[in-house]
C-alpha positions, 0 to 999 in steps of 0.5 A: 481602621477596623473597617477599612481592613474588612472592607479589604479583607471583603474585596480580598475574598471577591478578588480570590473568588472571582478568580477561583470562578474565573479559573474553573470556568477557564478549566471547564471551557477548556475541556468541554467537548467541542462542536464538530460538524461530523463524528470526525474532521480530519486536519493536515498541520504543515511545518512551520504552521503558528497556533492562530494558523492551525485554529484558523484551519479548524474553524474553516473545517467547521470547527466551532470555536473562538480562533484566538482560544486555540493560539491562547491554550498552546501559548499558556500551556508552552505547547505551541513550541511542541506543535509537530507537523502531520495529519490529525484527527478530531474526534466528536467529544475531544476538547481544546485540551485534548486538540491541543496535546493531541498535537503536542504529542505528535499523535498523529492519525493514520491511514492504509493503502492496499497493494494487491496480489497480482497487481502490475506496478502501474495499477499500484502507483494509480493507487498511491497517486489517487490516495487523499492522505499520501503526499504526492512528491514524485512527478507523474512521468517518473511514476509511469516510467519503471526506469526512471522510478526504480532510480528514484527509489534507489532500486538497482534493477531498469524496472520495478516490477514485481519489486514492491510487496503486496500488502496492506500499509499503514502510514501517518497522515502526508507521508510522501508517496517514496516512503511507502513504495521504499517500504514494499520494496524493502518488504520483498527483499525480506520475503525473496531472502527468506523463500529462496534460502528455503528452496527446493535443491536443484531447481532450473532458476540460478537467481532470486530475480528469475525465482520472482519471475517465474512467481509472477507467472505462477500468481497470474495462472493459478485459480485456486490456492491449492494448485500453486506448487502443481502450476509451479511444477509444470514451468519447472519441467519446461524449463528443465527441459528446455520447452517454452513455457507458453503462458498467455499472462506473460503475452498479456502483459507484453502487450500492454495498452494493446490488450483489450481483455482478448488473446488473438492468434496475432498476438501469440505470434507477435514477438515481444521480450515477454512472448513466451510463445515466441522466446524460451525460457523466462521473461526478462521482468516478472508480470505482476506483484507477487504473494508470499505463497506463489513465491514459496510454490516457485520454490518449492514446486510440486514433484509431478510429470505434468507439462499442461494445464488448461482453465477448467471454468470453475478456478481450476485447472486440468492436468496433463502429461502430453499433448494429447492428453492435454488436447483432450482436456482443450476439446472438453473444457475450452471448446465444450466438445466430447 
């Protein structure tokens, strides 16, 4: 009976043992750094997606593991269930572990989109449209059409632009392409609320639409950030006094696909809604995204009697009060004549 009871005290300890080992093996495994075949593998779980699924992804990827280890870790650990959908990142040195709570969590990986200064709507949506980590869900003809889009995104306006902010924008993994451009227009309406509340009194501009408008305008005519509130103020005197603004972005921009990188004397004359040579006042839409700054310079313009400006060639500009004046300036800096 005696030894009967130590052998099964001896199989008792190798059982106790063995499991111990087994378990801090287990442990070990678990978070031992894996093989990756870069520094990082980047990964989209949709909805939906089971365990052996995920870990079937990860192994296509180049992960190097057992597939049935990942689906095992999620079911043990009751992580399977808290799995959430989005675009993940695994970094050189994480573990199954860190995968497998990393995903539990929701922490997803996130990317930027830049939408640039000056930018037209189209050159933005090219953007969001080439972007690998933006969930494409808008139809490329709703893209190119600014009426059709701005009803897609909810914007009581026949256009979009000049309605979405240029900025830099960070966005989890598979955020659909409505989400960020909601985003930059909302980002707008913030700014146009803020800089037209903060106006200058009495400026020929009766709407936050028209002050956006002539911003435009001044972001595609200013070389250097300094002359902004002296551009602005030259519009402004022309609208105070009824003068066509003249301004060859707006001519430009009119033209669209016709423009080839050079103004001819035709297309001064052709008439279209944003030839501002041919119809007073301002355009019907503004011309480009808008900064901040130019925004705040339409509204706060400089206080000066220039109605002219001319390219210098340097990014600034050449002043002046009168057409002769600014006849001189065209002979010296356009035509390279004394």
């Amino acid at each position: 009976m005696r030894a009967f009871i130590y052998s099964f005290l001896w199989l008792l300890l190798i059982v106790v043992l063995a499991v111990a080992g087994a378990g801090v093996f287990a442990y070990h495994w678990v978070h031992k750094p894996l093989t990756l075949p870069a520094q990082t593998v980047d990964l989209r779980v949709v909805a939906g997606a089971s365990p052996q699924q995920i870990a079937r992804q990860m192994v296509d990827k180049g992960v190097v593991m057992p597939p049935e280890a990942f689906a095992w870790l999620a079911r043990l650990t009751k992580q399977d269930r808290l799995i959430k959908a989005g675009g993940y990142q695994i970094r050189a040195g994480d573990s199954l572990w860190d995968i497998v709570q990393r995903m539990a969590s929701g922490d997803v990986s996130h990317r930027r989109v830049a939408f640039i200064e000056g930018w037209t709507v189209k050159q933005m949506m090219e953007t969001v449209a080439k972007h690998p980590d933006i969930d494409q869900t808008i139809d490329p003809e709703v893209m190119a059409d600014q009426t059709a889009l701005a009803d897609h995104l909810g914007i009581d306006q026949p256009y979009v632009e000049g309605l979405l902010f240029p900025d830099t924008y960070v966005f989890a993994v598979g955020t659909p392409d409505h989400e960020i451009l909601k985003r930059a227009y909302e980002s707008q309406n913030q700014v146009l609320a803020q800089a037209w509340a903060n106006r200058a009194e009495n400026l020929p501009l009766k709407t936050p639409e028209e002050a956006l408008i002539l911003a435009s305008i001044v972001e595609k005519e200013t070389g250097q950030a300094q002359e902004r509130a002296t551009v602005a103020g030259v519009f402004i005197n022309r609208l105070r006094v009824g003068m066509p603004l003249q301004t060859d972005p707006t001519v430009i921009y009119g033209m669209g696909d016709r423009y080839k990188g050079r103004i001819r004397k035709a297309d001064l004359q052709r008439d279209t809604p944003w030839n501002t040579y041919t119809r007073p006042g301002l355009p019907p839409t503004p011309i480009s995204s808008v900064s901040r700054a130019s925004l705040e310079a339409a509204l706060n313009p400089a206080s000066h009697d220039y109605f002219y400006f001319v390219a210098k060639g340097d990014g600034t500009s050449a002043f002046a009060k009168n057409l002769a004046a600014h006849n001189r300036n065209v002979r010296r800096y356009i035509l390279n004549r004394p």
